[in-house]
N, C-alpha and C positions, 0 to 999 in steps of 0.2 A: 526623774523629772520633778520641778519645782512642786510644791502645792499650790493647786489656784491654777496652774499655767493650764491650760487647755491641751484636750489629746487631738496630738491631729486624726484629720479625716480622708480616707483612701481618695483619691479625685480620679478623676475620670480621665482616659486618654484622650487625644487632642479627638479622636473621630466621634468624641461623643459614647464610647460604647466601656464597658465594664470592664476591668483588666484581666487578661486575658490568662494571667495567673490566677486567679479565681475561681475561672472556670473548672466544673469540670473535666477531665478527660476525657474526650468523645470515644476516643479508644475502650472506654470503659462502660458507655453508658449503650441502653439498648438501644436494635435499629427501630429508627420510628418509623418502618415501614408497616403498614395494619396487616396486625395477626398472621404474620409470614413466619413459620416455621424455620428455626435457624437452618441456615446455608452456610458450610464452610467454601469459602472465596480461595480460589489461590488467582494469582492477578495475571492478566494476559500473557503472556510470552511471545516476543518476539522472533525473531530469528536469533536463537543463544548458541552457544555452544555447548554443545552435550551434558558439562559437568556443570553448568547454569541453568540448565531447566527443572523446573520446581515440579519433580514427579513427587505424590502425596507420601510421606515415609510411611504408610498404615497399608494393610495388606485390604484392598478395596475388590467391589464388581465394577468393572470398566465399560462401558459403552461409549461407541463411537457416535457422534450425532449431525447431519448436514444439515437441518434443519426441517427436511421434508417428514409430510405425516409419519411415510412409512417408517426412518429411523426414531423419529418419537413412538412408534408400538414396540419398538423393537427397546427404547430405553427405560421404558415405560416395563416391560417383559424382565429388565437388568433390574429395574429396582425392585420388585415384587420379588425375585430370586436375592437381592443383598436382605430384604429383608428375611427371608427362609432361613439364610446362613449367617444371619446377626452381623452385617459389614455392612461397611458405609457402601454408596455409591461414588462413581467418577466416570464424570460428566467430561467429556473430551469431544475438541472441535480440530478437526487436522486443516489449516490454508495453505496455500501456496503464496511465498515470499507475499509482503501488501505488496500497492501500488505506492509509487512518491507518494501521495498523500494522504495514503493509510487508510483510506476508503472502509476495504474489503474487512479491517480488522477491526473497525469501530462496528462496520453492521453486525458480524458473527460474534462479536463480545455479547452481544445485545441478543442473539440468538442464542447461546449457552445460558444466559440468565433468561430468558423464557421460556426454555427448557426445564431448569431447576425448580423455577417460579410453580408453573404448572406440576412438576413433581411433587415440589414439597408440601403442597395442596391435595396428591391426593395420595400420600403417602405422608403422615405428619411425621412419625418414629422414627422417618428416615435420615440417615445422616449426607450429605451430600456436598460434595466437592467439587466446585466446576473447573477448568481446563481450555487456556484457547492455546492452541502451542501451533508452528510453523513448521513448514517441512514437506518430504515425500511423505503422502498417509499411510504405504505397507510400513515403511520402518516406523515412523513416527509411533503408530498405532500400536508395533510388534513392540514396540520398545516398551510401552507401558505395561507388558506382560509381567515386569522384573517386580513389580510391585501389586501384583493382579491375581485375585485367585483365579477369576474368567473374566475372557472379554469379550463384547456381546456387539455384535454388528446384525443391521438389517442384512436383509436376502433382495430390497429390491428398493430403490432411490431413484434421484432424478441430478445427482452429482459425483462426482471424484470418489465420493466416499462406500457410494455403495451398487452404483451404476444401474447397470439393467437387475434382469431377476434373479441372478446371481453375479455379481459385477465381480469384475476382476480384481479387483483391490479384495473386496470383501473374501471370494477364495484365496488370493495371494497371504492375506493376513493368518486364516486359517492354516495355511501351508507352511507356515514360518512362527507363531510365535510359540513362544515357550509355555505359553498357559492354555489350559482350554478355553475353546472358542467357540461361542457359539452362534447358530445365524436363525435370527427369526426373521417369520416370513411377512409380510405388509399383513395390516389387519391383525392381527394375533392379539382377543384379548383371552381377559383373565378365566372366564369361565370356557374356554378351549382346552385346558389343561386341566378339566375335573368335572368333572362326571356331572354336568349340568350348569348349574346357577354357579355362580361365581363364590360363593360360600361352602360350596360340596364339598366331597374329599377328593384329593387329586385324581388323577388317571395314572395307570401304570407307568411306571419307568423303561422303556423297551434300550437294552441292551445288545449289539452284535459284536459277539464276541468270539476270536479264533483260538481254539483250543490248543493248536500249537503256538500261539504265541499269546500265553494270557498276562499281559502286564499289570504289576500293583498297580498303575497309573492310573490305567483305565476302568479296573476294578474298584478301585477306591471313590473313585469319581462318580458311579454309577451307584455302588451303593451308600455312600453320603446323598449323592440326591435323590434318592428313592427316600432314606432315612428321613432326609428333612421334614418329606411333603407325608411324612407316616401311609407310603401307601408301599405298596407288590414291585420289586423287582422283574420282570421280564427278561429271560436270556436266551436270544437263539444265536446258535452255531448251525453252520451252513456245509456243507459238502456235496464234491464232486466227483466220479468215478472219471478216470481216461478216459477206461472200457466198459461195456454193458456189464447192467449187474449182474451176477448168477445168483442163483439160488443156493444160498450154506447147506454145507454138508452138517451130516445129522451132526447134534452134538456139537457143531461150531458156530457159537454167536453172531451173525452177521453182523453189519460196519454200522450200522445205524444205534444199535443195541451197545456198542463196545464205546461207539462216540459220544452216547448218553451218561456210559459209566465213568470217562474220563474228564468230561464235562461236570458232573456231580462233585468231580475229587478234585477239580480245579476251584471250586464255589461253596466247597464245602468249610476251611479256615476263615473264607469271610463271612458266613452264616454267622460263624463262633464269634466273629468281631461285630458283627450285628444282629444281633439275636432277636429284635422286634420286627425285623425288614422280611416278608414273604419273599420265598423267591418262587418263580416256576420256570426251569430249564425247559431247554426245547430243541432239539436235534432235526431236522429238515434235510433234505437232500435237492439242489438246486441250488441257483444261484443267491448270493446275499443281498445282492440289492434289490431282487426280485419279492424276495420276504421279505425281507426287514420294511417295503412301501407296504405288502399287504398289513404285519402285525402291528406296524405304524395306526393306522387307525382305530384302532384300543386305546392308542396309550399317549401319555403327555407331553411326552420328550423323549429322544432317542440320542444314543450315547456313541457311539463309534470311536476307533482307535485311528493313530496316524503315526507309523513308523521312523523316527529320529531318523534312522538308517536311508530311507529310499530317499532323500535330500528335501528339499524347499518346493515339494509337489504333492497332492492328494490322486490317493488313486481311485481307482476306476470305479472301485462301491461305495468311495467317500463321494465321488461328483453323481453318483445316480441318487442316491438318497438326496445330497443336496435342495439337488433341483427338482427332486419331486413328492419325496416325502411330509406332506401340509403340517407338522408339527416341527418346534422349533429342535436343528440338529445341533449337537455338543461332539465337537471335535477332540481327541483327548493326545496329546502325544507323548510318547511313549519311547525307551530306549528300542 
């Protein structure tokens, strides 16, 4: 340029406003929303196709949320366990197709984010993903297993999602997905789960576990969350005779005695894999669901198995505990 000639000067677009190359990147810059604890977003989802829905690629705790109190304790219960286990949360809302005018999907968008909003407020460490996705909510829901260490539904709602006090969705889910699943009950806060005030040390981990069929699945599961919450493993096994018992002959161990010892040598490898985690075995004679409500009331959580094999249903000591066990139950399944 000449010397003397003047440097031009950036001018304004016609609207009056700054170019808009100038700017910075909003994509870059913080949200100006006050002191809100980052939220990872993934964006609505409509009705897509399978291989288009933005399940989060990160190994998360998943809870399902309809918006009623009770699934807020219940994800509220999901994020205090992602924090235990250092993973983010995911924040998932299951609709049915919108309406023409998409109504139904603007309000529950806005329901996931009040959701998150309120979580990440009173969990700030926490990392969080929200979720509005379309569909049937057993598959919908099961389907986020593929990426789920657990997935955490209420025990009792006022919609589709979690229904009565144990709604059918929320057992169907449990009966089908591939991760554990667990169901907390309406009301469940933090200090339920430990021995007083909300800062104590947990409450036992209550385990029922069958000796003839003790799967790493379930045992891994049980004692990882005992490990977390640094407190006592609890394990009963349960048995039942066809016929009255007799009395052993001199010199031969009775059943209760032999079932203790094989129990020992079943939880004995993972003592070795967890060596800080207390265990105490326990051998009972009677039914399981019968004990595991009584030894339920000690402890914080309870663990139960659910067999790949018997198909897409829980049986008959998974629905007694279910529905009456007052501590949240963790479904675990198992080849």
């Amino acid at each position: 340029m000449p010397d003397g000639q003047p440097v031009p000067q950036a001018q304004p677009n016609p609207a009056g406003q700054p170019d808009p190359a100038a700017q910075p990147d909003p994509a870059t810059q913080p949200d100006p929303a006050a002191r809100k604890p980052p939220v990872a977003q993934v964006a609505p989802n409509a009705r897509a196709a399978p291989d288009e829905q933005s399940i989060p690629d990160v190994r998360t705790v998943t809870a399902g949320i309809d918006g009623s109190p009770e699934s807020l304790d219940a994800a509220d219960w999901a994020a205090r366990e992602a924090l235990l286990r250092r993973l983010s949360l995911h924040l998932v809302h299951v609709e049915p197709p919108p309406r023409p005018n998409g109504s139904a999907v603007l309000r529950n968008s806005a329901l996931v984010d009040h959701a998150a909003l309120h979580l990440s407020y009173a969990h700030p460490a926490l990392g969080i993903i929200e979720e509005q996705l379309t569909g049937d909510p057993v598959e919908t829901l099961a389907g986020t297993a593929e990426s789920s260490e657990l997935l955490v539904v209420g025990s009792r709602g006022n919609s589709a999602l979690t229904g009565l006090m144990v709604g059918s969705v929320a057992l169907a889910v449990a009966a089908v997905a591939a991760c554990p699943v667990a169901l907390v009950r309406a009301g469940e806060q933090p200090e339920d789960e430990r021995e007083g005030a909300a800062d104590a040390p947990f409450r036992p981990v209550l385990l029922g576990l069958d000796i003839g069929r003790p799967c790493d699945e379930l045992l891994e599961y049980a004692f990882g969350a005992a490990a977390a919450r640094r407190t006592a493993l609890h394990v009963v096994h349960t048995w039942t005779l066809s016929a009255p018992p007799r009395l052993p002959a001199r010199g031969v161990p009775d059943q209760g005695e032999e079932k203790l010892r094989r129990l020992a040598a079943v939880l004995t490898p993972w003592q070795h894999k967890f060596p800080g985690t207390e265990v105490v075995p326990r051998v009972v004679h009677g039914r399981a669901g019968h004990h595991l409500l009584k030894a339920s009331a000690g402890a914080g959580l309870l663990v139960i198995g659910r067999s790949a094999e018997a198909g897409p249903r829980l049986g008959a000591t998974a629905h007694s505990v279910i529905h009456h066990v007052p501590r949240p139950v963790v479904v675990v399944p198992h080849a």
